[in-house]
C-alpha positions in Angstrom: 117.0 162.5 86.8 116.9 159.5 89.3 117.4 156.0 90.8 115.0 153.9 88.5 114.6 150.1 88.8 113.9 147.5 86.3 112.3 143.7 88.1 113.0 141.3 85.4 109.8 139.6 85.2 109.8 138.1 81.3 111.4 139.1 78.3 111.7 142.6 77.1 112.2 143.9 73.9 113.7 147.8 74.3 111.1 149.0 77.3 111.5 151.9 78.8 113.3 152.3 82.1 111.1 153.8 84.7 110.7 157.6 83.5 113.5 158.1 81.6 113.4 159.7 78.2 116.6 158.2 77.4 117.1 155.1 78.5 115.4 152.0 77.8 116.5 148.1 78.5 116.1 144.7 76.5 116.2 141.1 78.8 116.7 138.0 77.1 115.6 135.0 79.5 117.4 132.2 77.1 121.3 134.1 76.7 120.4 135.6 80.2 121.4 138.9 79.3 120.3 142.4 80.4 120.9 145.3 78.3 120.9 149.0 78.7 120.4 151.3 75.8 121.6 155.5 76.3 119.7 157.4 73.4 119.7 154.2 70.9 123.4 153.3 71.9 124.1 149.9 73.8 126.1 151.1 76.8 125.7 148.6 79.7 125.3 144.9 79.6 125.3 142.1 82.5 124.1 138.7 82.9 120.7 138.8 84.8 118.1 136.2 85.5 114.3 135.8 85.7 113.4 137.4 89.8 116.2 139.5 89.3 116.4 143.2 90.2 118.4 146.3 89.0 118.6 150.4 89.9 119.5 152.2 87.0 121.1 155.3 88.2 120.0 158.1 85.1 121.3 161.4 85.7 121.1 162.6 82.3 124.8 161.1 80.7 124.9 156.9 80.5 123.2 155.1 82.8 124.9 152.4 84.8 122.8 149.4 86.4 123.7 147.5 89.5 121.8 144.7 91.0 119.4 145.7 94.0 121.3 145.5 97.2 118.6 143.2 99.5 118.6 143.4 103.7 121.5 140.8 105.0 119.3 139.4 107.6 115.9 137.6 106.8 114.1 138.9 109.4 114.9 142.4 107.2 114.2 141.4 104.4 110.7 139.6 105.2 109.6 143.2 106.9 111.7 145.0 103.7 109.5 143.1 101.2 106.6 144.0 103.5 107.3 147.8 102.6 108.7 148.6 106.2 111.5 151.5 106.1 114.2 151.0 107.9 113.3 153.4 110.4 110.2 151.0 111.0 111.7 147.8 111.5 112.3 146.6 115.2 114.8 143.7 116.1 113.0 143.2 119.5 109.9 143.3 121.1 111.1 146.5 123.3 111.9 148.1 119.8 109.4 147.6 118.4 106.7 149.0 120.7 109.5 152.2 120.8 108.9 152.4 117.5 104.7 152.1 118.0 104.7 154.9 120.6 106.7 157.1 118.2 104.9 156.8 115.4 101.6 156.9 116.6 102.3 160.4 117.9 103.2 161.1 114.2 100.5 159.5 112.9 97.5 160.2 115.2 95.3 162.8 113.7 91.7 163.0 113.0 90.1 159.7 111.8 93.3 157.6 112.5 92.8 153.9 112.6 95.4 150.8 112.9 95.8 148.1 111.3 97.8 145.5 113.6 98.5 141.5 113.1 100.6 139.3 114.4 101.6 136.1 115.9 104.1 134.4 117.9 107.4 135.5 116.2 106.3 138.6 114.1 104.1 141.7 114.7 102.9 144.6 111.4 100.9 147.7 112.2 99.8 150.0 109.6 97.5 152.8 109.9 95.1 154.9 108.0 94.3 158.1 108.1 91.1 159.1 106.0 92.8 162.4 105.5 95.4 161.7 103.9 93.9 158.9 101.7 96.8 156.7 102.5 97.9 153.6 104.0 101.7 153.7 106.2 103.1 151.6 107.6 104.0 152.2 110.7 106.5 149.5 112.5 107.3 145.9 112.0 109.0 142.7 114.5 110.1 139.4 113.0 112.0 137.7 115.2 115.9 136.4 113.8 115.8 133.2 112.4 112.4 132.6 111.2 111.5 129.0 109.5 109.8 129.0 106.3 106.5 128.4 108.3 106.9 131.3 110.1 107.5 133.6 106.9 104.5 131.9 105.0 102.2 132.5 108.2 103.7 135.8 108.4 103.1 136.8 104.6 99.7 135.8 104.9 98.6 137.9 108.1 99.8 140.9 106.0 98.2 140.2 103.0 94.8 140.6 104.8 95.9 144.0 105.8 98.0 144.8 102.4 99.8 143.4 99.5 103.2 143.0 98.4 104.4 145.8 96.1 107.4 144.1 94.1 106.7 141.5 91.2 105.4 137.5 91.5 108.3 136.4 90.2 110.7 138.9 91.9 109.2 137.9 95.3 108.6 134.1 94.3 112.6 134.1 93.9 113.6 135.8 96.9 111.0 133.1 99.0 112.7 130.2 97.2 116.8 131.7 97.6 116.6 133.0 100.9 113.7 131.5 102.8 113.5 128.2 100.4 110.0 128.6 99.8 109.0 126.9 96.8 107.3 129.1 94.3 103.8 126.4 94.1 103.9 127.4 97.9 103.3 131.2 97.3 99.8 132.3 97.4 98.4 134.5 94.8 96.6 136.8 97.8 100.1 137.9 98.5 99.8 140.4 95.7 
C-alpha cells in the first residue's frame, strides 16, 4: 500500500490509480468532477480541473484523495518542478555551493561527470555516474522573486540537461497560475 497520485490530464473513464488493485478514478472535464472508486464502490468525490493534481493515500481500506500540496515560494517550486528534493534546493548562493561540496562527496565515484547550467539568477547541477546508470540531481539556486523571463530562461537551460517529469498540462497550469506564463509560451523541449 502507498501514496499514489493521479495528474488530471484529459478525461478518464474508471483508470486505475497508480498500482492499486483496488482503486481506480473517473475525471469528467465538462461537470469538473473527480471520482474515486474502492473495489467498484464510489467512495470519494471532489471537484477537480484540467492541470490539477491528487495523492491518493491507498492503504488497503477506502482511499481518500487530497489535492498535491505545491512549494509556497516560486523560487521552490520552479527547482521542485525541476525534480530537486528539498534537501537540494539552496535559497542563496552560499547554500547552494554548501550543498555542491556535500554532495559531490556523495556522489563522486568512478566515472562521475556533472552536468551544471546556469545564469544570472538561477544555477542546476546534476551528475552522472555511469555506474549506477542514473542521472541525480544534485543542488539547485533560483533566486526569490524570479520574472516570468527568468523562469522561461531558466526552464530552458534545464531542459538541455533534462526534462520535466510531471504532465504538459499539469506543468502548463502551474506556469500560467503561479508564474503567469501563458501555455502557447511553453516549449515542447521542456518535456
Amino acid at each position: 500500500m502507498a501514496l499514489q497520485k493521479i495528474f488530471l490530464t484529459k478525461a478518464a473513464h474508471q483508470e486505475q490509480v497508480g498500482n492499486s488493485m483496488s482503486t481506480t478514478y473517473c475525471f469528467d472535464p465538462k461537470r469538473s468532477v473527480l471520482t474515486l472508486f474502492w473495489k467498484e464502490e464510489k467512495c470519494f468525490q471532489c471537484t477537480a480541473h484540467l492541470g490539477d493534481a491528487f495523492v491518493v493515500e491507498c492503504y488497503g481500506s477506502a482511499p481518500v484523495a487530497k489535492k498535491m500540496k505545491l512549494p509556497h515560494k516560486n523560487a521552490d517550486l520552479l527547482m521542485w518542478l525541476c525534480n530537486f528534493s528539498k534537501d537540494c534546493r539552496a535559497h542563496s548562493l552560499e547554500e547552494f555551493e554548501r550543498i555542491l561540496k556535500v554532495q559531490r562527496q556523495c556522489y563522486d565515484w568512478w566515472n562521475y561527470h556533472e552536468f551544471r547550467v546556469e545564469g544570472d539568477k538561477f544555477r542546476f547541477v546534476l551528475c552522472n555516474r555511469s555506474d549506477c546508470g542514473g542521472v541525480y540531481h544534485i543542488a539547485a539556486y533560483v533566486e526569490e522573486g524570479i520574472d516570468p523571463e527568468t523562469v522561461k530562461e531558466a526552464l530552458e537551460a534545464y531542459s538541455k540537461i533534462r526534462w520535466i517529469y510531471y504532465p504538459k498540462e499539469f506543468v502548463k497550469k502551474i506556469l500560467k497560475d503561479r508564474f503567469g506564463i501563458s501555455e502557447e509560451e511553453v516549449k515542447d523541449s521542456y518535456f
